[in-house]
C-alpha positions as CSV (number, residue, x, y, z in Angstrom):
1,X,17.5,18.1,3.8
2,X,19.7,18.1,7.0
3,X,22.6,19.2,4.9
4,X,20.8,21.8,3.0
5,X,19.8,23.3,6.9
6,X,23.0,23.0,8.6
7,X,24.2,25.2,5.5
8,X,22.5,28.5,6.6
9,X,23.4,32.2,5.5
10,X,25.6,34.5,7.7
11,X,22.9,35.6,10.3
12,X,20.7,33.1,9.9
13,X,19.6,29.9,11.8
14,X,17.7,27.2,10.3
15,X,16.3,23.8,11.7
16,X,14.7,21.0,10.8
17,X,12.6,18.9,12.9
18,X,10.9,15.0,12.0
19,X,7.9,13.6,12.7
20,X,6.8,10.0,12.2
21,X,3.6,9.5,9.9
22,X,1.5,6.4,9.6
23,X,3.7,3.3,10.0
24,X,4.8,0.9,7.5
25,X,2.1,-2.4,7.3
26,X,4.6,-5.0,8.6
27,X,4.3,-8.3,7.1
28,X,2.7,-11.0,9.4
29,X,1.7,-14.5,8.8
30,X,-1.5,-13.8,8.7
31,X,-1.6,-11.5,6.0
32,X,0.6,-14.0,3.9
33,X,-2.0,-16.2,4.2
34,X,-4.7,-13.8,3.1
35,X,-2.2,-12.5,0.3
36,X,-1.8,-16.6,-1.0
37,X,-6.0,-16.6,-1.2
38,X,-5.7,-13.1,-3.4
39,X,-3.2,-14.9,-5.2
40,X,-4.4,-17.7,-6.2
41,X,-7.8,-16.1,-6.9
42,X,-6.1,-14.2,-9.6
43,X,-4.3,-16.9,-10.7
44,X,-7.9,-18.6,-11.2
45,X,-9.2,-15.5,-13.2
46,X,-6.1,-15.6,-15.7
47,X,-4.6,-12.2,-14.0
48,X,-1.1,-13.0,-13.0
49,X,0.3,-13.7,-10.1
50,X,0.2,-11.5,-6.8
51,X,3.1,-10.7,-5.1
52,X,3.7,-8.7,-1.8
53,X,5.3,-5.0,-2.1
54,X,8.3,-4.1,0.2
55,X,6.7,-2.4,3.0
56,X,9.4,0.1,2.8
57,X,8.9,1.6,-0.6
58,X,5.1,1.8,-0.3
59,X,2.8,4.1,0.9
60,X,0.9,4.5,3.8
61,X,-2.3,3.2,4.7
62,X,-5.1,3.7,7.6
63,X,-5.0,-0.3,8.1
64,X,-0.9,-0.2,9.0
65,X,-2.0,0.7,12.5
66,X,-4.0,-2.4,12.8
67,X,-1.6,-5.0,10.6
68,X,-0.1,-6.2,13.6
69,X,-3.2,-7.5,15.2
70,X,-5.8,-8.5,12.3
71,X,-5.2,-10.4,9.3
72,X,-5.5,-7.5,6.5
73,X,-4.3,-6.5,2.9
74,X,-3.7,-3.4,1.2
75,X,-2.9,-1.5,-2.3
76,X,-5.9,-3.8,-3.7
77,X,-7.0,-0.5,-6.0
78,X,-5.8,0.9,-8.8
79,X,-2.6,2.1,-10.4
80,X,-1.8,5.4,-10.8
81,X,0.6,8.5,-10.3
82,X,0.7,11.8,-8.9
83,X,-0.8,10.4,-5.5
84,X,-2.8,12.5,-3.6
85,X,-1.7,15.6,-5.6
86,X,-2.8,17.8,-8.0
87,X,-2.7,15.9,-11.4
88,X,-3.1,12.4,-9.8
89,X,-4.3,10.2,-12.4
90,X,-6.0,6.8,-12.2
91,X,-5.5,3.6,-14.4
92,X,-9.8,3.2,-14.5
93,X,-9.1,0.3,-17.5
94,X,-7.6,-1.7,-14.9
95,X,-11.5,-1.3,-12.7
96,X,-12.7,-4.5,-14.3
97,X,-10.4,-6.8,-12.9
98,X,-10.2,-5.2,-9.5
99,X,-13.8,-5.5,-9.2
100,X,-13.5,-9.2,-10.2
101,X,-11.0,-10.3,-7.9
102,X,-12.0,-8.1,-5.0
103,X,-15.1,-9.7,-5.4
104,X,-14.0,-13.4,-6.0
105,X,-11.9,-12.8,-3.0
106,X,-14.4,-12.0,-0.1
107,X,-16.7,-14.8,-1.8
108,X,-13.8,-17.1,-1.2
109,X,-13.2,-15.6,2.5
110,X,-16.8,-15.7,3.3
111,X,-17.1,-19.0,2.5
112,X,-15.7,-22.6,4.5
């Protein structure tokens, strides 16, 4: 995009400005330890195992602001494309199991 701006037309100025959005969630120990419970509560409901996204490749989230100082998880709904745009589909087959082990999950962080 820079490029495509410092190329401008005879009599004509272009510029491009940047502007942080929500911040990455940051990994923390904490949240690895709440990501091993969500991990091995779908390993007890025969879904697979649960692995950590790289924070750089996903999207943003309200709770990234808050990451640094309270145990938290993200991306626990469904799958889908077209975020947040027209024609953004959902993956509702995959609803079952989210409900399951989102709800298997606060039992198990509920309880000592």
């Amino acid at each position: 995009m820079k490029e495509i701006v410092s190329a401008s037309l005879n009599k004509t100025k272009a510029e491009i400005t940047f502007q942080d959005g929500i911040p990455a969630m940051e990994p923390t120990p904490e949240n690895g330890k709440l990501l091993e419970v969500l991990n091995k509560v779908s390993l007890d409901l025969g879904f697979g195992e649960v692995k950590a996204g790289d924070p750089g490749s996903r999207g943003a989230g309200d709770i990234s602001y808050i990451a640094k100082y309270v145990a938290c998880l993200d991306g626990l709904g469904a799958s889908g494309k077209g975020a947040h745009a027209p024609g953004e589909t959902m993956n509702i087959k995959e609803f079952p199991k989210l409900v399951q082990r989102t709800a298997l999950l606060i039992y198990r962080l509920t309880r000592p």
